[in-house]
C-alpha angles and dihedrals in degrees: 000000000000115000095221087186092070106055118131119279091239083072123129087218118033119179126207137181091272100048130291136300109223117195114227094235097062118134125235096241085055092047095054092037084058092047085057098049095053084055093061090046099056089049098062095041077070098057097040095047082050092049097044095057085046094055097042086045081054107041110025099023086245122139134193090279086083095039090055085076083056097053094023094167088064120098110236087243093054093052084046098062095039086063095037094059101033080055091057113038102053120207102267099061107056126090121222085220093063118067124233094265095062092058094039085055089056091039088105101054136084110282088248094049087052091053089054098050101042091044090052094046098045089051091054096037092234111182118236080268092054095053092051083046093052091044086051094050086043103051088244105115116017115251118263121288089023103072111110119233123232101273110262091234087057079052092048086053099043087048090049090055089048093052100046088048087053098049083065088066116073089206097050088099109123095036089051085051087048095039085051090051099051086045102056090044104060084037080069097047090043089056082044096056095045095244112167090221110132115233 
């Protein structure tokens, strides 16, 4: 991973905490060379956020809820997914070549299965769209507008063990109000809906 906050200060394009100073003689080649490096960038920012909730999970039995106060501008659901694909699509598996999102798109299947798909679609250069394309052809991922959510009571259950974990953490605060939140608002569609799950 380049640290694009550390290039030389000689550098047509120096990044700093607050954006990018672009200098106005930069050529077009360098301006397009950096535009590639801040993908990359991104999209391991993807992978190491991921792989930092996995290794605190494993090693201090703390979860993304915590982690929420430290990036307190991502959604819970995005810090979710990042540690849901980084968990399973282990590094070894996952081409440089491939962004996040395709892997994010195999996360689900067998780790054989992933190995197939991302090399495939590394070798024919599918976009993110093409791979879904090519899961739908294949049975493998069911066709848009027909894939099932998780049930809400499974959201309910994962939300309870999140919010029992959190109430371990005195500064857990603000995630165990929004927790709470989410929670009783799904309880409400669920009685809506007619669902038998107990509140």
């Amino acid at each position: 991973m380049t640290n694009l906050l550390h290039r030389a200060p000689q550098s047509q394009i120096t990044v700093h905490r607050l954006g990018a100073y672009i200098r106005p003689d930069v050529s077009y080649e360098e301006w397009v060379r950096y535009g590639r490096e801040l993908y990359a960038e991104y999209q391991s920012l993807q992978w190491a956020i991921g792989d930092w909730l996995n290794y605190g999970e494993a090693h201090y039995g703390e979860t993304y809820t915590q982690a929420l106060e430290i990036f307190p501008e991502h959604a819970y659901q995005t810090m979710a997914n990042y540690k849901y694909v980084a968990s399973r699509v282990e590094f070894s598996r996952r081409r440089e070549t491939l962004s996040w999102s395709h892997h994010a798109e195999v996360a689900a299947l067998s780790p054989r299965e992933q190995t197939r798909w991302l090399k495939q679609a590394d070798s024919e250069s599918w976009t993110k769209a093409e791979l879904i394309g090519e899961l739908v052809k294949s049975g493998v991922r069911p066709a848009a507008g027909k894939s099932e959510a998780p049930p809400l009571e499974e959201t309910l259950r994962v939300i309870d063990a999140e919010l029992e974990d959190a109430a371990h953490h005195p500064q857990a605060g603000v995630v165990i109000d929004l927790l709470q939140t989410m929670r009783d608002e799904i309880a409400v569609a669920l009685e809506r809906l007619g669902d038998k799950y107990v509140v």
